[in-house]
Residue, then its C-alpha position, 0 to 999 in steps of 0.5 A: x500500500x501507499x501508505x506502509x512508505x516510510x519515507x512519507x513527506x508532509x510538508x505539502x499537507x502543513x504548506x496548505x494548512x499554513x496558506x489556509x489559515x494566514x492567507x485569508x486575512x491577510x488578503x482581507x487585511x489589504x483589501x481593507x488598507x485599500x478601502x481604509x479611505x474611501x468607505x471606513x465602515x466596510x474596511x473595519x469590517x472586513x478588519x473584523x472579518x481577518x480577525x475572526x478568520x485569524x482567530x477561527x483558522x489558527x484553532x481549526x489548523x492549529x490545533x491539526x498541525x499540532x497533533 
C-alpha cells in the first residue's frame, strides 16, 4: 500500500494548512488598507472579518498541525 512508505513527506499537507489559515486575512487585511479611505465602515469590517478568520483558522489548523 501507499501508505506502509516510510519515507512519507508532509510538508505539502502543513504548506496548505499554513496558506489556509494566514492567507485569508491577510488578503482581507489589504483589501481593507485599500478601502481604509474611501468607505471606513466596510474596511473595519472586513478588519473584523481577518480577525475572526485569524482567530477561527489558527484553532481549526492549529490545533491539526499540532497533533
Amino acid at each position: 500500500m501507499i501508505f506502509e512508505s516510510a519515507n512519507m513527506d508532509f510538508t505539502g499537507v502543513v504548506v496548505f494548512l499554513f496558506s489556509l489559515m494566514l492567507g485569508p486575512p491577510i488578503i482581507l487585511f489589504i483589501i481593507g488598507l485599500a478601502m481604509f479611505r474611501k468607505y471606513r465602515k466596510a474596511a473595519k469590517i472586513l478588519f473584523i472579518l481577518g480577525g475572526v478568520y485569524l482567530l477561527i483558522g489558527l484553532g481549526i489548523c492549529g490545533s491539526l498541525l499540532a497533533s
